[in-house]
Structures are given as C-alpha cells and as structure tokens.
TIVO-2410 file (N, C-alpha, C; in nm, 3 decimals):
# residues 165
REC num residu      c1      c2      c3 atome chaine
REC   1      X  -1.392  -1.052   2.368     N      A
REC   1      X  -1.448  -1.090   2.241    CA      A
REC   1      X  -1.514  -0.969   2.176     C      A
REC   2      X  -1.527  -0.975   2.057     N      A
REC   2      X  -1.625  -0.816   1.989    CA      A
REC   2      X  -1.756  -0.798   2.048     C      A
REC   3      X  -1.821  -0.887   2.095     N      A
REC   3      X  -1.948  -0.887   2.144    CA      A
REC   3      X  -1.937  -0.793   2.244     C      A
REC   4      X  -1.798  -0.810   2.312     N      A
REC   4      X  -1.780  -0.728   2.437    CA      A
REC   4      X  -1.747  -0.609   2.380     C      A
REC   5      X  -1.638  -0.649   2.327     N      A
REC   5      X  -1.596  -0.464   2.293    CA      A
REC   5      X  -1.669  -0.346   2.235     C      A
REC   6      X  -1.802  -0.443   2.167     N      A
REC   6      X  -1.893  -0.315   2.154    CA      A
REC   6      X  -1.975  -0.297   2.242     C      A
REC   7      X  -2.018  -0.402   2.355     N      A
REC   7      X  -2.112  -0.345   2.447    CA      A
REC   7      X  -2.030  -0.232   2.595     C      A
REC   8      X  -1.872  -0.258   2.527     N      A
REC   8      X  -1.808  -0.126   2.616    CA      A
REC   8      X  -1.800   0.000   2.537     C      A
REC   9      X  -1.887  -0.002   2.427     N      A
REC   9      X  -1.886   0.076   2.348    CA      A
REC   9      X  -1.779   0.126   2.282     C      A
REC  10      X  -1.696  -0.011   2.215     N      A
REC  10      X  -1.587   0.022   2.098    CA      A
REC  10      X  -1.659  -0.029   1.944     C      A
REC  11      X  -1.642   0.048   1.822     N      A
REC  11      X  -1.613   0.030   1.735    CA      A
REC  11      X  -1.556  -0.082   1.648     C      A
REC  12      X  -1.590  -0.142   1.595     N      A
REC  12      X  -1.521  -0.274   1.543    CA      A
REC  12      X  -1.401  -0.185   1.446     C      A
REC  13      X  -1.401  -0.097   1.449     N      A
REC  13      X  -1.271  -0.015   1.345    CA      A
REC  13      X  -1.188   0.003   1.455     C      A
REC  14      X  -1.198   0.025   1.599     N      A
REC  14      X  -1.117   0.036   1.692    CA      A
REC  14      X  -1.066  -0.114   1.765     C      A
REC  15      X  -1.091  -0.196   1.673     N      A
REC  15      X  -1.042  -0.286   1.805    CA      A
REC  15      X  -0.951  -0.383   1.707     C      A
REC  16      X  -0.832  -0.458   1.742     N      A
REC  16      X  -0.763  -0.571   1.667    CA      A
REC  16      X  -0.796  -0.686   1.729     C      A
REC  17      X  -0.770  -0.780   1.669     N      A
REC  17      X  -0.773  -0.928   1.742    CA      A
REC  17      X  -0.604  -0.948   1.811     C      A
REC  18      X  -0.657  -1.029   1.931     N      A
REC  18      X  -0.546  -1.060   2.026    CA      A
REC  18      X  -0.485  -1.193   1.956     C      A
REC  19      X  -0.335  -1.200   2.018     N      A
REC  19      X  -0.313  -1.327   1.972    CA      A
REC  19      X  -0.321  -1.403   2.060     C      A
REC  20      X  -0.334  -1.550   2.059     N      A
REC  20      X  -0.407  -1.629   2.135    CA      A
REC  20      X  -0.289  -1.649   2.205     C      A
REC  21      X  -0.287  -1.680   2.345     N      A
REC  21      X  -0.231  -1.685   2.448    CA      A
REC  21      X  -0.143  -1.877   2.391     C      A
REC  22      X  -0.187  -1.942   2.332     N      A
REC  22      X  -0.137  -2.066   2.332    CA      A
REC  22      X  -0.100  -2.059   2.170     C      A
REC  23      X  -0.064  -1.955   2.162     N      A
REC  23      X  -0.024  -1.967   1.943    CA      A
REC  23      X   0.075  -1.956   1.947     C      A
REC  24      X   0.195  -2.075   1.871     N      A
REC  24      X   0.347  -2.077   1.853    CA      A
REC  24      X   0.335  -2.006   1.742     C      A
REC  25      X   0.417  -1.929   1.797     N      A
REC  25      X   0.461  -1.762   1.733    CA      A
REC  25      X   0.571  -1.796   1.775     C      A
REC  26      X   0.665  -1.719   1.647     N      A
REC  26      X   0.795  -1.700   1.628    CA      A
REC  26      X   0.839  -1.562   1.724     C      A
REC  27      X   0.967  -1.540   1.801     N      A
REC  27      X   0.955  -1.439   1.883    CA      A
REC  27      X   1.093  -1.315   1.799     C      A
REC  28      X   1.072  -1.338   1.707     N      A
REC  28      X   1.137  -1.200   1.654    CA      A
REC  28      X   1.076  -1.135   1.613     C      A
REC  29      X   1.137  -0.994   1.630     N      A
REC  29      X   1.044  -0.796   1.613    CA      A
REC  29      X   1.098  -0.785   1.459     C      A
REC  30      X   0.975  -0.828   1.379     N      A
REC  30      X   0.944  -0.758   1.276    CA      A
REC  30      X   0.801  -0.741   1.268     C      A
REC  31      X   0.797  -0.600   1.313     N      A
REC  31      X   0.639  -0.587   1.304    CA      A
REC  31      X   0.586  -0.523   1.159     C      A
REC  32      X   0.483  -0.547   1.220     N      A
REC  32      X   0.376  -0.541   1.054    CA      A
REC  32      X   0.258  -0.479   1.097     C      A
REC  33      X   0.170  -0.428   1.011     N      A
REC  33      X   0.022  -0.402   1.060    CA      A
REC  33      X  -0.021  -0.432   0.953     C      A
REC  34      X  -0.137  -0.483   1.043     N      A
REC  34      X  -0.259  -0.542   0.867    CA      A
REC  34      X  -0.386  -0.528   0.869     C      A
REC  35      X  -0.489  -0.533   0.825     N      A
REC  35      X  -0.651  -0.499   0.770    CA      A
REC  35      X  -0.631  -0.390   0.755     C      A
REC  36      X  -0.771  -0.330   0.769     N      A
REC  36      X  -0.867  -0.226   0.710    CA      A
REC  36      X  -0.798  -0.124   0.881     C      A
REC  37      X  -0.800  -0.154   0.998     N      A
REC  37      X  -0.748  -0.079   1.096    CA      A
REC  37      X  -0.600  -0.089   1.153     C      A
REC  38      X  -0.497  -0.149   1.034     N      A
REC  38      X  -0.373  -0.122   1.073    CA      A
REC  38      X  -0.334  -0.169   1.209     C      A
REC  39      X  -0.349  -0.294   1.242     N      A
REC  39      X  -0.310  -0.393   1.317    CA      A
REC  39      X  -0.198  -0.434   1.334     C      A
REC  40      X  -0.147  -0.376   1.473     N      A
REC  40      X   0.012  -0.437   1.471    CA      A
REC  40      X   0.059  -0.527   1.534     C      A
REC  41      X   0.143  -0.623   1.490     N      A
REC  41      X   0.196  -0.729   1.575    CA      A
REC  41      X   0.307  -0.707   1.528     C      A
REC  42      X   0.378  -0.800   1.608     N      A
REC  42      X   0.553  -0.797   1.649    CA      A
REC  42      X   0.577  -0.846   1.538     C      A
REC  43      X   0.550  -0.925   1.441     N      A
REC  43      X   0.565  -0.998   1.365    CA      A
REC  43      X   0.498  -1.068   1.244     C      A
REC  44      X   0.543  -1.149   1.168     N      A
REC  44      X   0.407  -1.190   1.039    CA      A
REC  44      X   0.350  -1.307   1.099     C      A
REC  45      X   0.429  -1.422   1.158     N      A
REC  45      X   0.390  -1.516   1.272    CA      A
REC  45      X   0.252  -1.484   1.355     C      A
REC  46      X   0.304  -1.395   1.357     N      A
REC  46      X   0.151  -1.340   1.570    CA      A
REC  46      X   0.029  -1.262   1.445     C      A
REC  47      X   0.050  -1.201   1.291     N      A
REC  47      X  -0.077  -1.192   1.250    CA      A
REC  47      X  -0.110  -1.275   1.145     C      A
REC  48      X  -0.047  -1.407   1.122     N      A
REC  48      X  -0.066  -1.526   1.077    CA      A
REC  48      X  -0.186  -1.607   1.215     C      A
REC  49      X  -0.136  -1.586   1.308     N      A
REC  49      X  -0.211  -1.625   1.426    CA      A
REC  49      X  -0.311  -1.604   1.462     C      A
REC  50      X  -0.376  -1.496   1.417     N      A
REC  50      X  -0.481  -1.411   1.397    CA      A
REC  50      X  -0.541  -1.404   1.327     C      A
REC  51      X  -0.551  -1.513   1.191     N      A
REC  51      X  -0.590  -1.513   1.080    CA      A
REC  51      X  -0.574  -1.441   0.963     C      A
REC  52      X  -0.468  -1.301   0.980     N      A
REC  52      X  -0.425  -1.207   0.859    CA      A
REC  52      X  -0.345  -1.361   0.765     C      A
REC  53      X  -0.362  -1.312   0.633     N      A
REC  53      X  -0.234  -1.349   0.557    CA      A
REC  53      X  -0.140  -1.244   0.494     C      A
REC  54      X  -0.049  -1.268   0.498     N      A
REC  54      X   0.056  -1.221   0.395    CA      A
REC  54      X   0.028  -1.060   0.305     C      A
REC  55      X  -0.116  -1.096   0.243     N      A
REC  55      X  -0.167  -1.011   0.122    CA      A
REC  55      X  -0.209  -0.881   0.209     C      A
REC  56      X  -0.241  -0.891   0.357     N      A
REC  56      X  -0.322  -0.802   0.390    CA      A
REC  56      X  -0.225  -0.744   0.549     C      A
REC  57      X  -0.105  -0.758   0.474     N      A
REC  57      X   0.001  -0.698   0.611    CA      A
REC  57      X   0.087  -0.633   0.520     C      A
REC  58      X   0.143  -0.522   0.578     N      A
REC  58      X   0.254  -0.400   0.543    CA      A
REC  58      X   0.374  -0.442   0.615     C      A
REC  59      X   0.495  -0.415   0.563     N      A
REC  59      X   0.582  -0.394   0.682    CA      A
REC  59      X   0.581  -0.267   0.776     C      A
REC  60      X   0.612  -0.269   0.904     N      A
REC  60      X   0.560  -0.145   1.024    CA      A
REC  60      X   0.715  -0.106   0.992     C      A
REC  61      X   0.730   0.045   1.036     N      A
REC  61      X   0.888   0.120   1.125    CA      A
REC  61      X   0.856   0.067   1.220     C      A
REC  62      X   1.023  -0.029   1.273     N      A
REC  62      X   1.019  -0.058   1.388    CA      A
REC  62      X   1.048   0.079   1.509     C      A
REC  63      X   1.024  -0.007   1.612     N      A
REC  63      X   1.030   0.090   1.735    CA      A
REC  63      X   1.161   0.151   1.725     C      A
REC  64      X   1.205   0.263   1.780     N      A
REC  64      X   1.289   0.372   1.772    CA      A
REC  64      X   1.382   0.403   1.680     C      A
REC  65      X   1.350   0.338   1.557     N      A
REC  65      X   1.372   0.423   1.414    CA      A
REC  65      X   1.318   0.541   1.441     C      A
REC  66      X   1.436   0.614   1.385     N      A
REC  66      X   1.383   0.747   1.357    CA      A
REC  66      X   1.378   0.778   1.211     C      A
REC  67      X   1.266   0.836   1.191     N      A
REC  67      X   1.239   0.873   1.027    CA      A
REC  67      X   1.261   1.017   1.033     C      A
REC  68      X   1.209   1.068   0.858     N      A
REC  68      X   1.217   1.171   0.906    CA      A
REC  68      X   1.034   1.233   0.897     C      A
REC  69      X   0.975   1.386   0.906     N      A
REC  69      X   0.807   1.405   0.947    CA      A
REC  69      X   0.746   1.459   0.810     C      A
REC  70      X   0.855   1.460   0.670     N      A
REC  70      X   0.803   1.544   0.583    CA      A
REC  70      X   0.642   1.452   0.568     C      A
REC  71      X   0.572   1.492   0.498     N      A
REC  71      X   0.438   1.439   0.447    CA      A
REC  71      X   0.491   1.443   0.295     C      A
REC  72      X   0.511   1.303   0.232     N      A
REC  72      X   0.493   1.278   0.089    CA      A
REC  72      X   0.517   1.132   0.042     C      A
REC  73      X   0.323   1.100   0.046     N      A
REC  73      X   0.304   0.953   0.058    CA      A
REC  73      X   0.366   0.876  -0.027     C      A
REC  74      X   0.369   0.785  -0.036     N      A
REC  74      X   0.447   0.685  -0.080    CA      A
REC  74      X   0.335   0.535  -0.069     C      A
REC  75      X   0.354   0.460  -0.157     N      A
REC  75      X   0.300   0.314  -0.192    CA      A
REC  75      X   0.378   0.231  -0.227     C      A
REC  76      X   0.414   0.094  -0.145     N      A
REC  76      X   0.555   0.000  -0.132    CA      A
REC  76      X   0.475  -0.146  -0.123     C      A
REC  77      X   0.525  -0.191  -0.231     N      A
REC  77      X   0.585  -0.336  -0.271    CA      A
REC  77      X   0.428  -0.405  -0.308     C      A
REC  78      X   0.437  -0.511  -0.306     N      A
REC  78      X   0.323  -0.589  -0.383    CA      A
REC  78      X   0.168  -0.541  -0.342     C      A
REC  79      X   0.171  -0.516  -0.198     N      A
REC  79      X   0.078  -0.519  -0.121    CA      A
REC  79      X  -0.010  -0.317  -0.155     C      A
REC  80      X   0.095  -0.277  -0.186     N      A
REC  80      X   0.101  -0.116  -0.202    CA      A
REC  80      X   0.074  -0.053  -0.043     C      A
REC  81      X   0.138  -0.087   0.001     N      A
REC  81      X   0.162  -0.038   0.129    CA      A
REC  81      X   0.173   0.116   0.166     C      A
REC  82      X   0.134   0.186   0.246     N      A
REC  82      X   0.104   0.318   0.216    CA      A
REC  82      X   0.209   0.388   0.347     C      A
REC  83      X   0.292   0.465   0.307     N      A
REC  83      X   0.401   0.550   0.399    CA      A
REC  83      X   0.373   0.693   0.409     C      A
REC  84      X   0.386   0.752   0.493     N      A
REC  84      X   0.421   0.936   0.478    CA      A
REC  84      X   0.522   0.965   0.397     C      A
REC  85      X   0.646   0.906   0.404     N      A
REC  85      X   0.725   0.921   0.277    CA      A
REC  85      X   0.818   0.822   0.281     C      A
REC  86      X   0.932   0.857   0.187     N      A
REC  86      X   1.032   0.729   0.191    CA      A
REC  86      X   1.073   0.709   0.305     C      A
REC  87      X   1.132   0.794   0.370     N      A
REC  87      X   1.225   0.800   0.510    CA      A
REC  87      X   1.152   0.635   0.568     C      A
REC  88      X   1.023   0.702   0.623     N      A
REC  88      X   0.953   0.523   0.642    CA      A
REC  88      X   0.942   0.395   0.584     C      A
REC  89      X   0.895   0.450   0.479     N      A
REC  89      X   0.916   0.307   0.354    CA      A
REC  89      X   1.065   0.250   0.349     C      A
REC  90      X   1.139   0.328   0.407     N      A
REC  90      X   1.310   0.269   0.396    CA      A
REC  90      X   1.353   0.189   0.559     C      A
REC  91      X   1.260   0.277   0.607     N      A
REC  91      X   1.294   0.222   0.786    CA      A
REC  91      X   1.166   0.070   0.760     C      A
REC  92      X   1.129   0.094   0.694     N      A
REC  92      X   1.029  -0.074   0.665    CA      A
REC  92      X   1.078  -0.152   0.620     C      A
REC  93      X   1.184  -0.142   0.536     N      A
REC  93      X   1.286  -0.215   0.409    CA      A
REC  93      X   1.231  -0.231   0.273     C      A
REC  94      X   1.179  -0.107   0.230     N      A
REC  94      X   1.159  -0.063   0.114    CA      A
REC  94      X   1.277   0.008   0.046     C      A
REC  95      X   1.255  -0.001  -0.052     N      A
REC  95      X   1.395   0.104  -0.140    CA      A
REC  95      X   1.297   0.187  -0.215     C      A
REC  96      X   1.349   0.282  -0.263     N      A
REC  96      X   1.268   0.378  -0.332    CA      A
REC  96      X   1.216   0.296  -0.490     C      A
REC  97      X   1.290   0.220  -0.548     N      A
REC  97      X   1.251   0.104  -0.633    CA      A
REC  97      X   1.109   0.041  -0.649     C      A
REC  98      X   1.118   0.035  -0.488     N      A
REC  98      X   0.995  -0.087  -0.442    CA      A
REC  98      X   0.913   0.024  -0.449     C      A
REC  99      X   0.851   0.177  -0.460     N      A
REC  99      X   0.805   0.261  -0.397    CA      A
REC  99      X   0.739   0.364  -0.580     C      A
REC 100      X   0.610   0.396  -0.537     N      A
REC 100      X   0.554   0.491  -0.586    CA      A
REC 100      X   0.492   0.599  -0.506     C      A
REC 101      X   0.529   0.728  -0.570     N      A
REC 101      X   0.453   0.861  -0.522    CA      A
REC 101      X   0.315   0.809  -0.502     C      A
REC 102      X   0.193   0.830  -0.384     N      A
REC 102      X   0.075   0.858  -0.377    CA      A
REC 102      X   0.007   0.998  -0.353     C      A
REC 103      X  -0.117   0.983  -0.356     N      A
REC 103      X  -0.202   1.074  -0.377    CA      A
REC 103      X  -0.213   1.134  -0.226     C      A
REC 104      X  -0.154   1.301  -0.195     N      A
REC 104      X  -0.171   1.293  -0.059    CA      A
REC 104      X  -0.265   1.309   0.033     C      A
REC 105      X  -0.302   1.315   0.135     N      A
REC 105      X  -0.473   1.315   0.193    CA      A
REC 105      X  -0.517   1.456   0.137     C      A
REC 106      X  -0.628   1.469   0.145     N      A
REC 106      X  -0.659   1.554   0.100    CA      A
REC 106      X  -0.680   1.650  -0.075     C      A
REC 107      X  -0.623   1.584  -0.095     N      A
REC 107      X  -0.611   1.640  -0.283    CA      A
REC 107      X  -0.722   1.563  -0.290     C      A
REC 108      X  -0.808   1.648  -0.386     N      A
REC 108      X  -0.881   1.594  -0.464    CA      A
REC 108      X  -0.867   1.570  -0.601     C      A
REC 109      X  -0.922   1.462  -0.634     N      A
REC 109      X  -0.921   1.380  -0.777    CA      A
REC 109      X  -1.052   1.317  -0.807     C      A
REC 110      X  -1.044   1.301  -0.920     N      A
REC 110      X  -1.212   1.239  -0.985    CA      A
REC 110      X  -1.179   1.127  -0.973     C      A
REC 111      X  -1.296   1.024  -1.014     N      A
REC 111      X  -1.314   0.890  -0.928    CA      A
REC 111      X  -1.348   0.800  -1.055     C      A
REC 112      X  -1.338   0.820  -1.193     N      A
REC 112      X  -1.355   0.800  -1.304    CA      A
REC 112      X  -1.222   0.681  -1.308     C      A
REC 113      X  -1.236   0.561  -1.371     N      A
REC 113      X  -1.151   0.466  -1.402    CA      A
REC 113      X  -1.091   0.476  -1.519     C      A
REC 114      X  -0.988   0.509  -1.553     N      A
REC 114      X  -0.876   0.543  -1.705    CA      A
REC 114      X  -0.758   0.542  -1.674     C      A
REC 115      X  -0.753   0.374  -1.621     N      A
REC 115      X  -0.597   0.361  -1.559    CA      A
REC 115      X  -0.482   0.397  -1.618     C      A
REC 116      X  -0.358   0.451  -1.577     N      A
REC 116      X  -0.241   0.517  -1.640    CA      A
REC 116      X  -0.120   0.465  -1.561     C      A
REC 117      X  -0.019   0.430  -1.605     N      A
REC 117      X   0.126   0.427  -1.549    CA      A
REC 117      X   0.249   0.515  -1.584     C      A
REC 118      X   0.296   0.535  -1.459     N      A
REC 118      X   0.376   0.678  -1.473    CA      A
REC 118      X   0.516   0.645  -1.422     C      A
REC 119      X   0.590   0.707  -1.510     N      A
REC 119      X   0.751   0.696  -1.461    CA      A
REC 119      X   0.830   0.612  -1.507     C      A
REC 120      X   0.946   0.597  -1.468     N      A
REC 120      X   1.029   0.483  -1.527    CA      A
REC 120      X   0.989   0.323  -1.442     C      A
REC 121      X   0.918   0.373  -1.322     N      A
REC 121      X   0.881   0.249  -1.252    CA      A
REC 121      X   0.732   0.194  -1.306     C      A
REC 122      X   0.673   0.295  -1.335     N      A
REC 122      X   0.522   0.220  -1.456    CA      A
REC 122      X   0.423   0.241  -1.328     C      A
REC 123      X   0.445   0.353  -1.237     N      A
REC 123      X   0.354   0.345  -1.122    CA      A
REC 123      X   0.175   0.350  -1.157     C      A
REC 124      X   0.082   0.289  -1.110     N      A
REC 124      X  -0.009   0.274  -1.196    CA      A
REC 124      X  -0.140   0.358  -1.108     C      A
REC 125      X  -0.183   0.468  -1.211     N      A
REC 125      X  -0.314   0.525  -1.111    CA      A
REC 125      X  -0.408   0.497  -1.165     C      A
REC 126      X  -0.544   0.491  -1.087     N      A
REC 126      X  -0.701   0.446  -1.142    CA      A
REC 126      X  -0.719   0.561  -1.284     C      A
REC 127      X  -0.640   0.675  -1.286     N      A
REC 127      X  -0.689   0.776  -1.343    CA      A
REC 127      X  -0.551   0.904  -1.370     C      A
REC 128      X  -0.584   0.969  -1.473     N      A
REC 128      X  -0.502   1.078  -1.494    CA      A
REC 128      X  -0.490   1.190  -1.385     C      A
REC 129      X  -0.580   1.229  -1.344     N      A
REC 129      X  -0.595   1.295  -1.200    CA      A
REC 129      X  -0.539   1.239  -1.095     C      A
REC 130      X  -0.549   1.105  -1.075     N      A
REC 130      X  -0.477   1.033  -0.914    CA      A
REC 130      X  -0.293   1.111  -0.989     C      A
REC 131      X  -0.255   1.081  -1.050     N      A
REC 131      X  -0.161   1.084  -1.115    CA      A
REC 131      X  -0.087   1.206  -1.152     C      A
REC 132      X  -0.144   1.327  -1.151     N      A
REC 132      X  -0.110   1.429  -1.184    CA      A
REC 132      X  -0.106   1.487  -0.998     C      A
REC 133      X  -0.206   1.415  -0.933     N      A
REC 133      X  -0.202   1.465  -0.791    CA      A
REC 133      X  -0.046   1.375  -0.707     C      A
REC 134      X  -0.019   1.290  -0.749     N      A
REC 134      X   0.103   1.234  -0.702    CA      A
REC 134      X   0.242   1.241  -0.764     C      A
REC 135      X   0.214   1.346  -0.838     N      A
REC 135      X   0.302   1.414  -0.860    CA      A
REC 135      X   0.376   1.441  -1.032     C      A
REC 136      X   0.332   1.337  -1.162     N      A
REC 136      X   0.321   1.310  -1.247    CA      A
REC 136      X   0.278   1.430  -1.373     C      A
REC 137      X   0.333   1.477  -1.431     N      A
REC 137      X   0.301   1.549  -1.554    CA      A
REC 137      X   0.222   1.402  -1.646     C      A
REC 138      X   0.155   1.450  -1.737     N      A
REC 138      X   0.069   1.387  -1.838    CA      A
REC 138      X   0.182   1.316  -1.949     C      A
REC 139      X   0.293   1.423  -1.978     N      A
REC 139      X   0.382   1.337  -2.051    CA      A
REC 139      X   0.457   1.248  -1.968     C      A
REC 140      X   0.446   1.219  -1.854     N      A
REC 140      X   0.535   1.120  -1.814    CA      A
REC 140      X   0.466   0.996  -1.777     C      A
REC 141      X   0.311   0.973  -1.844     N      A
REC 141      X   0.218   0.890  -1.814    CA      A
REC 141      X   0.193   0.834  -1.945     C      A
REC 142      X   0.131   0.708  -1.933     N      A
REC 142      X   0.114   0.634  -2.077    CA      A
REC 142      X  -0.043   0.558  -1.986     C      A
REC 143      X  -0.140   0.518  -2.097     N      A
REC 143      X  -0.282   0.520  -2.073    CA      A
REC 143      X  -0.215   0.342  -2.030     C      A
REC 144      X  -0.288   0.338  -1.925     N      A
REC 144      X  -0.244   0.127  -1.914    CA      A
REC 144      X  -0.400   0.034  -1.931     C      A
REC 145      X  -0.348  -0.116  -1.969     N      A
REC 145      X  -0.477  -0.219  -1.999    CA      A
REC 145      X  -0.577  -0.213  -1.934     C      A
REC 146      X  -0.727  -0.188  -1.839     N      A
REC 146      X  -0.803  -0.209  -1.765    CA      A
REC 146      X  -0.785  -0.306  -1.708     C      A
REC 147      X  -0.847  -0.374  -1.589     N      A
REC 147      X  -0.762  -0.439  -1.526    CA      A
REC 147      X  -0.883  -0.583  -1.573     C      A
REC 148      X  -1.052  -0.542  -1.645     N      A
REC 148      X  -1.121  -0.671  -1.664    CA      A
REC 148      X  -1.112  -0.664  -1.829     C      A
REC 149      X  -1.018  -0.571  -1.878     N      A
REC 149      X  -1.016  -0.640  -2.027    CA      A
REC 149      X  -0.943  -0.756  -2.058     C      A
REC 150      X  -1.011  -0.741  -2.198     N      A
REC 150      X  -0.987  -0.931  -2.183    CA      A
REC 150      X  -0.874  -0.862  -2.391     C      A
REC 151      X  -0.751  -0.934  -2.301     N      A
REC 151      X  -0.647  -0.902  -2.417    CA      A
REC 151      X  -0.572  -1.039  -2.461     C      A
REC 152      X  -0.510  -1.031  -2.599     N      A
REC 152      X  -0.453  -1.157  -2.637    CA      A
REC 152      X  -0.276  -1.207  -2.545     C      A
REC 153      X  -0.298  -1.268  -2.571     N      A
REC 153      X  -0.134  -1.264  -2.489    CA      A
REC 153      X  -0.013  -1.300  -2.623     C      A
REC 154      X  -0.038  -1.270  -2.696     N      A
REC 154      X   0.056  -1.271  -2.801    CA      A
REC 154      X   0.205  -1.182  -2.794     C      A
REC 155      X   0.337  -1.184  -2.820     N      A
REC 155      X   0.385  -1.070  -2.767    CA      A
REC 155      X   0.428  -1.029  -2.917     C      A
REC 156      X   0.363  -0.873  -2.947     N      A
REC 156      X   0.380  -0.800  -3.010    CA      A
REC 156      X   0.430  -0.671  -3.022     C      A
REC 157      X   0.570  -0.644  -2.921     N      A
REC 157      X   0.529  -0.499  -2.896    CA      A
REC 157      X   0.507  -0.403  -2.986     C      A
REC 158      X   0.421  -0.298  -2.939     N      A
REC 158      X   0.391  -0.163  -3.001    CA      A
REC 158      X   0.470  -0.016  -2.925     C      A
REC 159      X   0.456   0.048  -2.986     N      A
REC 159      X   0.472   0.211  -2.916    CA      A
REC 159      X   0.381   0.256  -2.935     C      A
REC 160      X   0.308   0.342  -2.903     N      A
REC 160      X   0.148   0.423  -2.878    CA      A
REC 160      X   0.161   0.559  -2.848     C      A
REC 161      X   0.121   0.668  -2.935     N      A
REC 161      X   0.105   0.795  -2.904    CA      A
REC 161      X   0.216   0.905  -2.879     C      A
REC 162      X   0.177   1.063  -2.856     N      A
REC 162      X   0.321   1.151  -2.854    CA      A
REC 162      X   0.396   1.069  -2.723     C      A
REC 163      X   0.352   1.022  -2.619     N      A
REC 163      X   0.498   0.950  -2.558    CA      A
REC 163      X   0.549   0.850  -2.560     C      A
REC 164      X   0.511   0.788  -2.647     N      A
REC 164      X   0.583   0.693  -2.724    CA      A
REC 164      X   0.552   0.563  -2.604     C      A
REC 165      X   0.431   0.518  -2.562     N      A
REC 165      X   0.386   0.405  -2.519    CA      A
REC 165      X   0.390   0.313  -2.539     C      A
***
C-alpha cells in the first residue's frame, strides 16, 4: 500500500498502483502508460482497473518494436501524448496526422499565455515562443481563441492579418 512504500522510503512519483489480483482484465498486449508517472499496463482494461480513465493514458511502444533514437518530440492524438519522435508515435499507432512537433527538453520559452496554431494541422502552442521552439516560423502561425474567452458561435468566417488567418 503507499503507506508502505513510503515508509520503505519510495516517493509517491516512484510508485504505480498494482492491479488487483481479482480484476477481470482483458488479456491482450496493448500497453499504455498513464498519470503524472507514466504507468504501464499491458493494456487499457488493467489501467481501467486501477482507476486511470481513458483521458489520462497514452498509447506505450510495444515490447520489441524497434524505433528509431533521434530526439524530436512529438505530441499524439486527443490526449497529446508525448513521443521522442515519430518513429514511436507510429510504433504506438499514431500517424504523423495524429501528431504535432513539441517543444524539446530543454529549450527555453516564456511562460506568457498568447495561444497560436501552427501548420496545416493547426498545432496549438500556449505561446509564440513554445512554437517557434517546436519548430514553427511566425508566418506559419496564426494567433488562436483563448481557451476562457467567451465567443459567439455564429459562423462567420473571417481571414485575419499578413497570413491570412
């Protein structure tokens, strides 16, 4: 139990929940990892069992896929699931479609909110900086809605500015 695992002196960031020895779980390998410490189970079943839902699981590379080691993150499908690069996001069953450039460790960027979407896929960063760090020129970005403004839902389209937004 956690009570234990920290008095063996683990970390609640180091430890996952087990699945319960009596939980009908489905027994096919599609693994996933989910929370805040990337939790893996065989399956969406065994971290359904565990109390994850859906919103808060990735698809995993299964076991002996081979990818390939470049470093160039990647963010996949609803959940924005975070890869080293496609090679993985594809061994997950992502397509490059499902997939936006991310920001790679280390770059720094300002922390200022002036959300933007970039590309033909509309990839969306908190900021012009996340965006220029994942790889994005300024003309290939258009400024996007905040996410607590409050807008009409009328459909009107417009175009907006030199890139034609």
């Amino acid at each position: 139990n956690p009570s234990e695992a920290e008095a063996a002196g683990y970390a609640s960031k180091q430890c996952c929940r087990a699945v319960p020895e009596d939980a009908a779980v489905t027994m096919n390998y599609e693994p996933v990892t989910c929370g805040a410490n990337s939790c893996l189970y065989n399956n969406p079943s065994e971290a359904e069992a565990v109390g994850y839902t859906s919103d808060e699981c990735c698809n995993a590379v299964p076991d002996g896929v081979v990818v390939t080691t470049d470093y160039a993150p990647a963010t996949c499908g609803a959940n924005s699931c975070l890869y080293n690069n496609l090679s993985e996001a594809d061994a997950a069953g992502y397509t490059s479609d499902d997939c936006c450039n991310a920001v790679p460790d280390g770059v720094s960027v300002t922390t200022d909110y002036a959300p933007v979407t970039c590309g033909a896929k509309s990839c969306l960063y908190n900021n012009p900086s996340e965006a220029e760090a994942a790889g994005y020129a300024s003309k290939q970005c258009c400024r996007a809605v905040p996410e607590d403004a409050a807008v009409t839902m009328n459909y009107e389209p417009v175009t907006c500015g030199a890139n034609s937004c």
